[in-house]
N, C-alpha and C positions, 0 to 999 in steps of 0.2 A: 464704387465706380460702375457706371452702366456699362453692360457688355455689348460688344459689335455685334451684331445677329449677320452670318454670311450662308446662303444657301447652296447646296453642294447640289445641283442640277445636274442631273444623270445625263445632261448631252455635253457637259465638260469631259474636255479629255482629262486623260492624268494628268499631265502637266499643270492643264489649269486646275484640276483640284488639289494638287499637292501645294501649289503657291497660294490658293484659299488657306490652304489649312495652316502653312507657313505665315499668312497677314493674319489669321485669326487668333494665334497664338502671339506674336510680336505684337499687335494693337497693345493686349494686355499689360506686356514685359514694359513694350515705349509708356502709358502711362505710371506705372510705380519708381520708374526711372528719374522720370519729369515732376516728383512732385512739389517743386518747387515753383511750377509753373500754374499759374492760378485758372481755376474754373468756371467757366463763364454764368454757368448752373441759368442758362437756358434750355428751353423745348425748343423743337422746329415749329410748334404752335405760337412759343413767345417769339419766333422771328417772324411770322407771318402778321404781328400787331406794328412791324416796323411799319411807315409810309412805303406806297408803294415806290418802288424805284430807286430804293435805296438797296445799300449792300442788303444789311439786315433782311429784309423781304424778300432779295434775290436769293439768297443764302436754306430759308426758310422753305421757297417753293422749290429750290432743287430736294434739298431734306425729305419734302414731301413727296415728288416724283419718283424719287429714289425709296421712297419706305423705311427712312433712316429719321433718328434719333441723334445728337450731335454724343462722341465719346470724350467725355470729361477728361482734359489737359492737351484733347485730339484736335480741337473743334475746329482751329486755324485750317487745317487738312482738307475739311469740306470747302473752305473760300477760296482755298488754291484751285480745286476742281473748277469753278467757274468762274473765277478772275480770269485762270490761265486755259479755260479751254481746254481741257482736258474730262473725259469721262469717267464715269466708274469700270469700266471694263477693264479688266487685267493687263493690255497691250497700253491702254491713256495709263492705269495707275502708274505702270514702270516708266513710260515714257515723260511722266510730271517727275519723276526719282530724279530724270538726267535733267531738266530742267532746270531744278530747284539746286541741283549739285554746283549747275552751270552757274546758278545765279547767286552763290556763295552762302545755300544752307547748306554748310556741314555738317553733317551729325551724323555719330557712328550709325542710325538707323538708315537714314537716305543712303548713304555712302555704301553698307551691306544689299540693299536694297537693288541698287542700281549696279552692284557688282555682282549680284545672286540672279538678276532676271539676266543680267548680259549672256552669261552664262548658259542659262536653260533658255534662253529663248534666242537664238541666232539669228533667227528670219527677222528679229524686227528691230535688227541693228541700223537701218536705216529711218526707222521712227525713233528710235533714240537720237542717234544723230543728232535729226531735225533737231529735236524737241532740246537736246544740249543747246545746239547753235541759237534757240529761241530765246532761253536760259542767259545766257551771255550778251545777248544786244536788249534785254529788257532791267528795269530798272532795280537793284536788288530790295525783294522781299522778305529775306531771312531774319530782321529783326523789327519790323511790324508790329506793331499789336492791332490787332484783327477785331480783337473788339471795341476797340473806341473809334472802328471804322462802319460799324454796323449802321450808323443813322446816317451817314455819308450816302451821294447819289453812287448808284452802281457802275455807270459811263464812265463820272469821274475818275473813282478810284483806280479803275482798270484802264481808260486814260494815262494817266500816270504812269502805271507800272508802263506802258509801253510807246513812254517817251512822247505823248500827243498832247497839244496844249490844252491844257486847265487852268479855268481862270475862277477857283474854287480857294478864297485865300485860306478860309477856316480847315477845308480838308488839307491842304498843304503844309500849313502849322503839324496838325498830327502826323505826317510823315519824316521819317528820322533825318532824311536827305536833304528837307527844308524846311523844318522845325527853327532853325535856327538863321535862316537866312532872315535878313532885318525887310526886304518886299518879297515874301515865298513869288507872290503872282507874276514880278517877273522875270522868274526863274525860265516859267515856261511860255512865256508871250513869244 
């Protein structure tokens, strides 16, 4: 397993190095957990050969911006980040927790996750909040598969998630929501 590289910047307070050292150590525990969940065994190099404009590529150039590498069984993690708008900062990381909680990923990680930052971080009960309330009126992500979303346009897909018309019948098939519906396309006309 590739490890996370997280850098402990001497202008973090405690607080935010203590929860570095808390995600630095869970990344690891969350993939030996999951190893049933299969490995995409991409670089941010092999998403940047996606077409532009698709997930795949968009996925690729944040990876690069950010200096990151995807973590084997993580990788879904990084497309949350820019589907849902959220940053790598400490205050987006916990604020996507309540989001994804909202939007009915459970799992004892999210769930610790967004119980542990409420906790030590009070002031940004109102960025949770939101980011629940966002969670809740967007369309559920939590059983996805993220990779067979990668050559999908990036508009589209995050379209979707948040309810705006797509007239993408192929990428609509692969979503679980309307996979099954016998016209996906006018699910969302």
């Amino acid at each position: 397993m590739k490890s996370i590289i997280i850098s402990y910047r001497q202008e973090y307070s405690f607080r935010e190095r203590a929860l570095l050292w808390l995600l630095d150590n869970v990344v690891s525990v969350h993939a030996r957990v999951y190893t049933r969940r299969p490995v995409w065994g991409l670089l941010r190099e092999d998403m940047l050969q996606y077409p532009t404009g698709t997930l795949g590529h968009e996925l690729g150039l944040f990876l690069t911006r950010e200096s990151l590498q995807p973590v084997d069984r993580i990788e879904r993690h990084d497309a949350f980040h820019i589907l849902l708008d959220f940053s790598t900062s400490l205050e987006d990381e916990a604020a996507m927790q309540f989001f994804l909680v909202a939007n009915g990923k459970i799992s004892p990680f999210t769930l610790a996750t967004a119980a542990f930052t409420m906790l030590v971080m009070p002031d940004k009960w109102g960025l949770f909040i939101q980011a629940f309330r966002r969670g809740r009126k967007a369309l559920s992500i939590a059983n996805w598969n993220f990779l067979h979303l990668l050559d999908e346009p990036f508009a589209d897909v995050k379209a979707v998630i948040f309810h705006q018309p797509v007239r993408n019948e192929r990428l609509l098939r692969k979503i679980p929501q309307y996979a099954k519906t016998a016209s996906a396309v006018e699910c969302l006309s």
